[in-house]
PDB file of N, CA, C and O in Angstrom:
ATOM      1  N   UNK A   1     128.991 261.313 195.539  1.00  0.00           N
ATOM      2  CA  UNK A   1     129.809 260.129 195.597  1.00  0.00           C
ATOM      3  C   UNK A   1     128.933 258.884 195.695  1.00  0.00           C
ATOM      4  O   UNK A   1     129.231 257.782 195.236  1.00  0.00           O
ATOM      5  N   UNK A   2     127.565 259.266 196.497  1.00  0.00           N
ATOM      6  CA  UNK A   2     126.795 257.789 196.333  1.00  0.00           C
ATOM      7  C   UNK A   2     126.310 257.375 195.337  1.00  0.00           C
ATOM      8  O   UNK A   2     125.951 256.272 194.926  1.00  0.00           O
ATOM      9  N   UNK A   3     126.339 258.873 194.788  1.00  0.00           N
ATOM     10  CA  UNK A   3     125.341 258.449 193.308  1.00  0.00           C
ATOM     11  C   UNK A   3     126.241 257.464 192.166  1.00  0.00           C
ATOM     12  O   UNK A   3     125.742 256.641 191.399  1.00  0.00           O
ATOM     13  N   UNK A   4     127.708 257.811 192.301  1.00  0.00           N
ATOM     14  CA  UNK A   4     128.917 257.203 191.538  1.00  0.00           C
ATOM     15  C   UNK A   4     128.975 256.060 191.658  1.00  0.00           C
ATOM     16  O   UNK A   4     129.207 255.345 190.684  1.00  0.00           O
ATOM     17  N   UNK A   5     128.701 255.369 193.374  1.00  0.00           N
ATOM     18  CA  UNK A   5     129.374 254.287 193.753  1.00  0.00           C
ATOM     19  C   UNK A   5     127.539 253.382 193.377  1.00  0.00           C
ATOM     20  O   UNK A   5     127.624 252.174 193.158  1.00  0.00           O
ATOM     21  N   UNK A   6     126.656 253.762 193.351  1.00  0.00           N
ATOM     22  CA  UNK A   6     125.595 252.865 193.294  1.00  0.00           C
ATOM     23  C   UNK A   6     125.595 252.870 191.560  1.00  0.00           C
ATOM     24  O   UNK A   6     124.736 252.089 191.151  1.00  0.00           O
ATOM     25  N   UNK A   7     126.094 253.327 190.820  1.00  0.00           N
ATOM     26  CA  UNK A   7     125.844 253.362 189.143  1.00  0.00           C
ATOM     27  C   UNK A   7     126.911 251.550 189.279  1.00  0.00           C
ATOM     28  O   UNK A   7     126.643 250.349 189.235  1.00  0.00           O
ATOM     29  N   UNK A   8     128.317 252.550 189.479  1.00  0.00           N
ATOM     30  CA  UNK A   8     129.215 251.236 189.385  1.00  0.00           C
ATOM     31  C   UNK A   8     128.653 249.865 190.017  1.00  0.00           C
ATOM     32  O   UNK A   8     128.963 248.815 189.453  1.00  0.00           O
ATOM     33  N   UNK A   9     128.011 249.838 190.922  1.00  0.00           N
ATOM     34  CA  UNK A   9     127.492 248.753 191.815  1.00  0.00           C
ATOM     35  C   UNK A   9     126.252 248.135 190.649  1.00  0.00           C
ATOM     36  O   UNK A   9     126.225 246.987 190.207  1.00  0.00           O
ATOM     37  N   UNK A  10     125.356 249.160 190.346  1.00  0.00           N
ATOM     38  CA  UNK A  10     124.580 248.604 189.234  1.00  0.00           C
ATOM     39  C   UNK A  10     125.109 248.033 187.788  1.00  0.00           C
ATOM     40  O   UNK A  10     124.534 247.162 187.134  1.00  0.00           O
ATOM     41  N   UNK A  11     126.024 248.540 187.514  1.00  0.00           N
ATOM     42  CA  UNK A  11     126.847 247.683 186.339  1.00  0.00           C
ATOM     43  C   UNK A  11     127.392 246.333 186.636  1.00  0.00           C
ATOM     44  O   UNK A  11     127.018 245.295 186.090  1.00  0.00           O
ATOM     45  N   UNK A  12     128.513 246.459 187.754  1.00  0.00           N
ATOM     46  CA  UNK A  12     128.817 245.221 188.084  1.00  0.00           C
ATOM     47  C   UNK A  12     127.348 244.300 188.782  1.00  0.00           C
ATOM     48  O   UNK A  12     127.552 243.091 188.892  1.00  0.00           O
ATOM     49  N   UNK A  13     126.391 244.639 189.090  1.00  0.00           N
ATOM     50  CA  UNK A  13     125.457 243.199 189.203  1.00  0.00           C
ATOM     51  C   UNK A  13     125.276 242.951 187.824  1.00  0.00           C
ATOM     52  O   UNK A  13     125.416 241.781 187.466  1.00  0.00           O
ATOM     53  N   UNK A  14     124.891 244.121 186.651  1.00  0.00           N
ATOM     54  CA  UNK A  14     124.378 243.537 185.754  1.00  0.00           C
ATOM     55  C   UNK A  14     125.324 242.647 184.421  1.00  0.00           C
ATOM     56  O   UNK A  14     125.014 242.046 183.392  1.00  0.00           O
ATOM     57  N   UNK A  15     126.662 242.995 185.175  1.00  0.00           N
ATOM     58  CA  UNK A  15     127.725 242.189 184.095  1.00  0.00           C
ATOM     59  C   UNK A  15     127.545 240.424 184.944  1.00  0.00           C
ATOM     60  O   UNK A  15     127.864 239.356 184.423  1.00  0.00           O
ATOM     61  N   UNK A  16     127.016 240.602 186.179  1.00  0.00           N
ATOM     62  CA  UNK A  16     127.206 239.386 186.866  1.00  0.00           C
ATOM     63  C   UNK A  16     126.280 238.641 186.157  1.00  0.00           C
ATOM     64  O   UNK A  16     126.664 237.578 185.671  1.00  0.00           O
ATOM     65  N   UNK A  17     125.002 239.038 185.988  1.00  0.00           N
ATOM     66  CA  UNK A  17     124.279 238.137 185.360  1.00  0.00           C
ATOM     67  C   UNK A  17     124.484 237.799 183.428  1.00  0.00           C
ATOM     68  O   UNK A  17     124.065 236.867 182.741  1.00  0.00           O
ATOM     69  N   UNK A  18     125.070 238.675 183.171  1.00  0.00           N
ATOM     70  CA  UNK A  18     125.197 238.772 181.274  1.00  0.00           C
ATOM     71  C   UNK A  18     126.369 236.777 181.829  1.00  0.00           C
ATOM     72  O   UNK A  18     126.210 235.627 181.422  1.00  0.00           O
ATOM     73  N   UNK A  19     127.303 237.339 182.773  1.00  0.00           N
ATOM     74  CA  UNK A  19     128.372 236.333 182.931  1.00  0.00           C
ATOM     75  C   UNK A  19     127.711 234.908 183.056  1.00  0.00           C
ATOM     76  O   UNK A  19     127.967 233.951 182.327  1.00  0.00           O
ATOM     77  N   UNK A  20     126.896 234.927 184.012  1.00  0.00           N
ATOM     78  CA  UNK A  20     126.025 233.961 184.348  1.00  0.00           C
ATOM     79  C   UNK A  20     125.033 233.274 182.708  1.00  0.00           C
ATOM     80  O   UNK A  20     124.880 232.141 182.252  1.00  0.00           O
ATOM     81  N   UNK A  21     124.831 233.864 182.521  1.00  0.00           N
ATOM     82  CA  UNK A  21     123.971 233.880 181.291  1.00  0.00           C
ATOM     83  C   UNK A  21     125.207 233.245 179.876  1.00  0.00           C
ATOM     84  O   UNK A  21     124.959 232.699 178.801  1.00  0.00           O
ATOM     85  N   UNK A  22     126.260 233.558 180.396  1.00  0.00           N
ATOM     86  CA  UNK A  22     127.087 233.466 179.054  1.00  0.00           C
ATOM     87  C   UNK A  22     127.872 232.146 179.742  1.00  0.00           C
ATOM     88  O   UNK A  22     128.417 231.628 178.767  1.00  0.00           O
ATOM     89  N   UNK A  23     128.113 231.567 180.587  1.00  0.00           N
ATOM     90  CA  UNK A  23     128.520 230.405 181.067  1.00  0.00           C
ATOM     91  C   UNK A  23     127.076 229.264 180.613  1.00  0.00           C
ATOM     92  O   UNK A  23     127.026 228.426 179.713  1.00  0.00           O
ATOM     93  N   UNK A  24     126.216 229.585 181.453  1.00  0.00           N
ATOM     94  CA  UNK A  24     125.195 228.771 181.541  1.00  0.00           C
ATOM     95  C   UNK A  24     124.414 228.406 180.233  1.00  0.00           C
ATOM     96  O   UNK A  24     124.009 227.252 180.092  1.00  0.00           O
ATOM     97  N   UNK A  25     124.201 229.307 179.321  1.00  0.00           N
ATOM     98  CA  UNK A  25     123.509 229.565 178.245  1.00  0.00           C
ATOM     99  C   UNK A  25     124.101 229.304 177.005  1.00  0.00           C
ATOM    100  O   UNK A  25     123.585 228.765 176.026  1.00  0.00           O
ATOM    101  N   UNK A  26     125.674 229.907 177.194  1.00  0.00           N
ATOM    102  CA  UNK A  26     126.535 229.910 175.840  1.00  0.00           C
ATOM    103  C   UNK A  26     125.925 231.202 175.097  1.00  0.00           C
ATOM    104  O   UNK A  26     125.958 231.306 173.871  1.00  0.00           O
ATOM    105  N   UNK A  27     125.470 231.997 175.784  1.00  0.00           N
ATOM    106  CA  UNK A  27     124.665 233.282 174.777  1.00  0.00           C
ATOM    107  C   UNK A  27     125.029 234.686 175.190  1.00  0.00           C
ATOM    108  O   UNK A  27     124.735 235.141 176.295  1.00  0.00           O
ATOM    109  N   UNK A  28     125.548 235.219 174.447  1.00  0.00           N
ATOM    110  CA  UNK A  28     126.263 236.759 174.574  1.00  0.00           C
ATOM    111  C   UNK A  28     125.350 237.652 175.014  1.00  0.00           C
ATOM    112  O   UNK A  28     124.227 237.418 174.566  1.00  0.00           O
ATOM    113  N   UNK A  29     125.428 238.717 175.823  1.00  0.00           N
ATOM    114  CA  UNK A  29     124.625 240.236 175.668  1.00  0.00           C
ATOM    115  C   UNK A  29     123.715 240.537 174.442  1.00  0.00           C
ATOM    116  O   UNK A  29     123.454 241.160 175.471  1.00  0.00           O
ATOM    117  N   UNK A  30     123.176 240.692 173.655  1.00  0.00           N
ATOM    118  CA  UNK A  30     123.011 241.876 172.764  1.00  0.00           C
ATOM    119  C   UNK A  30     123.814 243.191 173.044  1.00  0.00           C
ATOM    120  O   UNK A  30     123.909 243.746 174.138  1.00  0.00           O
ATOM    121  N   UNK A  31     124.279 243.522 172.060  1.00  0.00           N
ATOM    122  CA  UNK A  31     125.036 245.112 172.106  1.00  0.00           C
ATOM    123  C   UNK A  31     124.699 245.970 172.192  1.00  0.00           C
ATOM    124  O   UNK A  31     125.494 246.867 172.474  1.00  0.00           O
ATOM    125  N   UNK A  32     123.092 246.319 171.983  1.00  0.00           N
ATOM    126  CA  UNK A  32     122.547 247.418 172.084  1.00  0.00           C
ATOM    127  C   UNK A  32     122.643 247.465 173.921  1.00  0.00           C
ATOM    128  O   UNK A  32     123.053 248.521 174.405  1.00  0.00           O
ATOM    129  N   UNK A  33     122.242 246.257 174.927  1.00  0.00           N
ATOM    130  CA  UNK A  33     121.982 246.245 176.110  1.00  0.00           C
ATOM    131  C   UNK A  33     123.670 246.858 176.831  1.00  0.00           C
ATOM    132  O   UNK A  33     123.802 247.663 177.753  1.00  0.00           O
ATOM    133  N   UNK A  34     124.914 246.074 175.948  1.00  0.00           N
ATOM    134  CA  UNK A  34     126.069 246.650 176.493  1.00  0.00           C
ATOM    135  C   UNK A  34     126.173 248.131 176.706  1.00  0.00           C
ATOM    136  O   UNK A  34     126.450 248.782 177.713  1.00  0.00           O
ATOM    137  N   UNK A  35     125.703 248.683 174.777  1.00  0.00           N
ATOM    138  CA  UNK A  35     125.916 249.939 174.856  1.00  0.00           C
ATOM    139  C   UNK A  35     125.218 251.071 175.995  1.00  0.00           C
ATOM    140  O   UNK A  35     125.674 252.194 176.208  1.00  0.00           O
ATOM    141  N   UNK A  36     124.050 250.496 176.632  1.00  0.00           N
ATOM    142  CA  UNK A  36     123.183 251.258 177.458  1.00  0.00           C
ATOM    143  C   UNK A  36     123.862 250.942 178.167  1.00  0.00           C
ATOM    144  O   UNK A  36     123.508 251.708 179.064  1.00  0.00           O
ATOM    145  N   UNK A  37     124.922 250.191 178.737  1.00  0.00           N
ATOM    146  CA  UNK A  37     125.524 249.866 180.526  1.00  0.00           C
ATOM    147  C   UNK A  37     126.629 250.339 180.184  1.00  0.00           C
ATOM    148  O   UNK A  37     127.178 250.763 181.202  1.00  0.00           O
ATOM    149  N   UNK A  38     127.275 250.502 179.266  1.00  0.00           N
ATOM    150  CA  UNK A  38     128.389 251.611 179.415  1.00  0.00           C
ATOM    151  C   UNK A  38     127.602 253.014 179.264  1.00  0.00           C
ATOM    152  O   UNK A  38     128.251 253.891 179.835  1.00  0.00           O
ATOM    153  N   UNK A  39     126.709 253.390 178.826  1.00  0.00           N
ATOM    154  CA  UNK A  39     126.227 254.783 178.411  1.00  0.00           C
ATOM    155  C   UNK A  39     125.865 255.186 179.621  1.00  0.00           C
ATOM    156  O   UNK A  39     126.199 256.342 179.880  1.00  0.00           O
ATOM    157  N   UNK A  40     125.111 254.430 180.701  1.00  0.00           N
ATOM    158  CA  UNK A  40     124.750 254.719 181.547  1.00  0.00           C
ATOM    159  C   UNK A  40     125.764 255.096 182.766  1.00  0.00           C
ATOM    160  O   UNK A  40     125.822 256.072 183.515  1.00  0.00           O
ATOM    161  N   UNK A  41     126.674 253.695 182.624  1.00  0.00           N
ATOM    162  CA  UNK A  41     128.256 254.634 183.836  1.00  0.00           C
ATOM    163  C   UNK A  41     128.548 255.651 182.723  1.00  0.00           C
ATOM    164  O   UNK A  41     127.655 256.488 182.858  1.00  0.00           O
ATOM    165  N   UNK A  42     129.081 255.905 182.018  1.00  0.00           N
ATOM    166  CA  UNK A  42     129.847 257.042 181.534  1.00  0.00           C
ATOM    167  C   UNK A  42     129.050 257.991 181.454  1.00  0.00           C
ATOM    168  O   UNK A  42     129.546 259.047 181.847  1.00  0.00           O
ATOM    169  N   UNK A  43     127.994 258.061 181.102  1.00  0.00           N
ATOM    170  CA  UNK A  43     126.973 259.615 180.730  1.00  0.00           C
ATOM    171  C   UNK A  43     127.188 260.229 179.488  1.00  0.00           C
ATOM    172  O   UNK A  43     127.621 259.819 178.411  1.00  0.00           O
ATOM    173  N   UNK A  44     126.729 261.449 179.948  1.00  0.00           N
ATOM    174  CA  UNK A  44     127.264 262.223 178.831  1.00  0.00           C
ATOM    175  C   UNK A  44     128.641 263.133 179.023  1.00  0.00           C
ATOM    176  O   UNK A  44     128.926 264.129 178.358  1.00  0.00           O
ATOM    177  N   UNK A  45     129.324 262.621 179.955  1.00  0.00           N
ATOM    178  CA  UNK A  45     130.419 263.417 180.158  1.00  0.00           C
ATOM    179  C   UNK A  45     131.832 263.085 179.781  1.00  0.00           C
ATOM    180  O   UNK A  45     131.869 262.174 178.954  1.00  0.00           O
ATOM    181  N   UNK A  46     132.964 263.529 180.124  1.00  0.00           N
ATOM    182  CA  UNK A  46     134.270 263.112 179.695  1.00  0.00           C
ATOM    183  C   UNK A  46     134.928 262.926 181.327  1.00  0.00           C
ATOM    184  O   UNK A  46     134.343 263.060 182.402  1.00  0.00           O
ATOM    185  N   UNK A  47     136.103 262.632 181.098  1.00  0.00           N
ATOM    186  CA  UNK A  47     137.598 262.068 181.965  1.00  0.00           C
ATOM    187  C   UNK A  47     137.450 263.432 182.759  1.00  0.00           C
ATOM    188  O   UNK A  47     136.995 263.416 183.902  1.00  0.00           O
ATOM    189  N   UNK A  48     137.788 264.467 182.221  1.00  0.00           N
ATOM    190  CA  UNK A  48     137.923 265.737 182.586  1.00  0.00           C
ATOM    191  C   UNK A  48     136.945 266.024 183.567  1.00  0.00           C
ATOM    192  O   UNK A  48     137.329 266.431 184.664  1.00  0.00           O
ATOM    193  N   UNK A  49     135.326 265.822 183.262  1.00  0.00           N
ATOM    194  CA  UNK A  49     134.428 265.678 183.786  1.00  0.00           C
ATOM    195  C   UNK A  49     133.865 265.141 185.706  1.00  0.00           C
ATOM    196  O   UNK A  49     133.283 265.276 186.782  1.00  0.00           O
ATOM    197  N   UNK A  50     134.581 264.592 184.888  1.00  0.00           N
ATOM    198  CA  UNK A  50     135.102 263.273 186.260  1.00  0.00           C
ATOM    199  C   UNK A  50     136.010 263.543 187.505  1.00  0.00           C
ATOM    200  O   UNK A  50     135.961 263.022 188.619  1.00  0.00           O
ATOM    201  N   UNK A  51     136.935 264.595 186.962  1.00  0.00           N
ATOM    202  CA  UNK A  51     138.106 265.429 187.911  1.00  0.00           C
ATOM    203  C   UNK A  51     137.359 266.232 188.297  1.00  0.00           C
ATOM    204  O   UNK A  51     137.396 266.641 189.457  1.00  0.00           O
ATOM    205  N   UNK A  52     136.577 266.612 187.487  1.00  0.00           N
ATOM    206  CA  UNK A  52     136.047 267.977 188.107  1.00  0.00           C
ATOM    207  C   UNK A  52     135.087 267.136 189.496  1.00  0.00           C
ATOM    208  O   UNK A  52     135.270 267.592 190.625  1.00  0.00           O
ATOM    209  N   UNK A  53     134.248 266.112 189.351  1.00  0.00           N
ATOM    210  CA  UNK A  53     133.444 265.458 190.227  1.00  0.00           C
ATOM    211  C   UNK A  53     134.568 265.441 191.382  1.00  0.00           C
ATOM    212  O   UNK A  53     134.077 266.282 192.135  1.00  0.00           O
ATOM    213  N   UNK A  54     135.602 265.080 191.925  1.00  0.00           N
ATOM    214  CA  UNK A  54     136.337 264.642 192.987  1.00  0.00           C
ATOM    215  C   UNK A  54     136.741 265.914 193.422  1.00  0.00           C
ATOM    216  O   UNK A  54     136.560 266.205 194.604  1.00  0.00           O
ATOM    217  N   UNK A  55     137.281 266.752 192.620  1.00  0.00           N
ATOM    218  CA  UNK A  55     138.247 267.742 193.296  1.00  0.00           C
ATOM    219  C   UNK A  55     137.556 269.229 192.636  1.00  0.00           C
ATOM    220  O   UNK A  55     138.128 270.151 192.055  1.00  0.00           O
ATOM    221  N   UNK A  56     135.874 269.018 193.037  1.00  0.00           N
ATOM    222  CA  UNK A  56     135.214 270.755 193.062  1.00  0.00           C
ATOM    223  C   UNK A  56     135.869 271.537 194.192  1.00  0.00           C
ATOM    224  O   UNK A  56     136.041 270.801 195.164  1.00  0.00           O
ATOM    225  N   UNK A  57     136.141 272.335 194.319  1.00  0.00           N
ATOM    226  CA  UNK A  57     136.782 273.175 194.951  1.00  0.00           C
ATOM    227  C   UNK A  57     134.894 273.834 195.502  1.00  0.00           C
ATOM    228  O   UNK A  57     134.773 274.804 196.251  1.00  0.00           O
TER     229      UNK A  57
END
């Protein structure tokens, strides 16, 4: 569960600064950098995946 809650925690700082950057700058992400910050919360796994994380028996 820590490992879950520090990924999400690392995305949201790093959307804080893209935000910061896109107010201040007027300049978007690159997409390749998006695609690694979603790749990185999601993984290589699915939804299903994910159930299984909360409710291992």
């Amino acid at each position: 569960m820590a490992e879950l809650l520090s990924g999400i925690y690392a995305i949201g700082e790093q959307g804080e600064k893209w935000m910061t950057q896109l107010l201040r700058e007027r300049q978007v992400p690159p997409d390749k950098e998006i695609a690694q910050a979603e790749g990185f919360l999601t993984g290589p796994g699915s939804m299903e995946d994910l159930e299984l994380f909360f409710y291992d028996s």
